[in-house]
N, C-alpha and C positions, 0 to 999 in steps of 0.2 A: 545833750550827749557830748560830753567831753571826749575827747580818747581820738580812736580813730575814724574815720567816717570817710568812705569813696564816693564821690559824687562823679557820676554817668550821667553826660547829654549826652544822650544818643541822639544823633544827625540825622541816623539813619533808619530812625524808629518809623515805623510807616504813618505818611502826613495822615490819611485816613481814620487811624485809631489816637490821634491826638486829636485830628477835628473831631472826631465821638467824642472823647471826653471832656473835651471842650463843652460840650453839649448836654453833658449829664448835670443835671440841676444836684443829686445827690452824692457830691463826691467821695465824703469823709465814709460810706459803705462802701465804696468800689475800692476806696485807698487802704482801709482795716483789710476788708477782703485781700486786695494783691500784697501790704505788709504781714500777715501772719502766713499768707502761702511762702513768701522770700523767705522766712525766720525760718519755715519746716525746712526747706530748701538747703540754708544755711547747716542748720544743725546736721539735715542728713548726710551734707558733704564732710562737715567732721567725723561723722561717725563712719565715713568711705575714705575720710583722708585723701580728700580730690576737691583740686580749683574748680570755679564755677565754665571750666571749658569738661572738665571732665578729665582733666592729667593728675595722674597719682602725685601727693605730696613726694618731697627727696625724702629718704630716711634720714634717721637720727645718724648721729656720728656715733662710733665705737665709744668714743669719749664719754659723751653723752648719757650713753646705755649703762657704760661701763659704773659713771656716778652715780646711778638713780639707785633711790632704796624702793621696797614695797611699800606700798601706802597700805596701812590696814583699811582705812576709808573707799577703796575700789576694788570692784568687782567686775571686772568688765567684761566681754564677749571677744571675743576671738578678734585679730587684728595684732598692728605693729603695736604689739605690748611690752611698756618697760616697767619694771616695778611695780605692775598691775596695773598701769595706765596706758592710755593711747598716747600718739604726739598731740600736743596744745590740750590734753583733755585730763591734765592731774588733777581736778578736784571737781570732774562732772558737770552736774548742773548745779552742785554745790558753791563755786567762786570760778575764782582765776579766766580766763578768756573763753572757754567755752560757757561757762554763765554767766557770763557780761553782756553774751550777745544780745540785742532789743532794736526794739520797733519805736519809729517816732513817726505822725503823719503830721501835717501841717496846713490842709485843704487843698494844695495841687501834688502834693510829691509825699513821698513813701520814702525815711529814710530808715534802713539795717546798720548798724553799727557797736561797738563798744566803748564801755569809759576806761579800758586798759590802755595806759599809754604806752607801755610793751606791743600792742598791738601791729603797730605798723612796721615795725624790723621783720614780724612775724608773716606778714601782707606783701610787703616787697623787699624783704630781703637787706643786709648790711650787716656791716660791723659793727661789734659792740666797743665801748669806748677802755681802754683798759682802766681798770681799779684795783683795789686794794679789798681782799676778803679778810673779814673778822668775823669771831666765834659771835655769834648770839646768845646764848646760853651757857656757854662753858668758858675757860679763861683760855682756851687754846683749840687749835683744832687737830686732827689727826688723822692721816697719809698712809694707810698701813702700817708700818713702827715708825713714823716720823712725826714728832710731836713740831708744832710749829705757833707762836702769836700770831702772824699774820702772812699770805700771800698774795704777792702782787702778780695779779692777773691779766694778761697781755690783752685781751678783749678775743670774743669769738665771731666768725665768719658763720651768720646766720641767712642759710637759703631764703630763699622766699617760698611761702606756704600760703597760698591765696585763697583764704577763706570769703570773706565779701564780693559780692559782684552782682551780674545777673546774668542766671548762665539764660542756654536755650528752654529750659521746659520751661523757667522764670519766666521769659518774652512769651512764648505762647499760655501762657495761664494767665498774664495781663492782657494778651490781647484775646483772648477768650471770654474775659470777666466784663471789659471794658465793652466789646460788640454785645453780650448780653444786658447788660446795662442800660443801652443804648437802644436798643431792640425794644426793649423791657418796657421803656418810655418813666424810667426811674429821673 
């Protein structure tokens, strides 16, 4: 998984439910199990536009809103829609950062991540670097009546929007999965 990827020791994960899994002979089910519950998790916080505490994302900037066209490609459900999109979800489960998001296990650990390397400004927040925008397709671009080659773009002041993590329902459905497991004599 290239991209971005949070890695969480938690210190203070209860010794208890790490001696269980310590103990379970069949990891790579308890691991599938608590990564595809994280991914629901994940995606349901995009589609609520909330960190894994449970704080609404910041809105878009007027800027922002004001640039977007409508995608004919979405249709979405009610929410901070711009151009028929939510924030971070312009092309769905089709591409872009909301369908990058995936699951990797590795026999002790469960990791959620993307191979966006957009990802992380998006996760904590920064400035972008300023550059120079050029037409892609046309030999100019255009401003309302201002025809122009090229604009140099100071860079933008990007909040943070914390989609990765592990919130609370996340810790109790691992430690739910893991004492079943364990119980289980898996």
């Amino acid at each position: 998984m290239v991209g971005t990827r949070l890695t969480i020791d938690d210190k203070q994960f209860n010794k208890s439910i790490k001696s269980m899994f310590a103990r379970i002979s069949n990891k790579d089910i308890v691991l599938k199990d608590i990564g595809q519950e994280m991914y629901n998790n994940t995606l349901e916080r995009f589609k609520n536009e909330v960190d894994p505490k449970g704080n609404k994302w910041k809105p878009l900037a007027e800027s922002t809103i004001a640039s977007q066209k409508p995608s004919k490609y979405q249709q979405l459900a009610a929410g901070t829609v711009i151009g028929g999109r939510k924030i971070l979800q312009g092309l769905g489960m089709r591409g872009g950062l909301l369908g990058s998001i995936n699951v990797q296990t590795d026999g002790d650990s469960v990791a959620i991540g993307t191979n966006k390397l957009y990802a992380a400004i998006h996760q904590f927040g920064g400035k972008t670097a300023p550059h120079v925008i050029r037409p892609k397709n046309k030999k100019a671009l255009k401003f309302g009546n201002i025809i122009v080659k090229s604009v140099n773009h100071p860079g933008s002041d990007i909040p943070a929007r914390p989609f990765l993590g592990v919130s609370d329902k996340d810790r109790k459905y691992i430690e739910m999965v893991i004492k079943k497991m364990f119980i289980g004599g898996e």
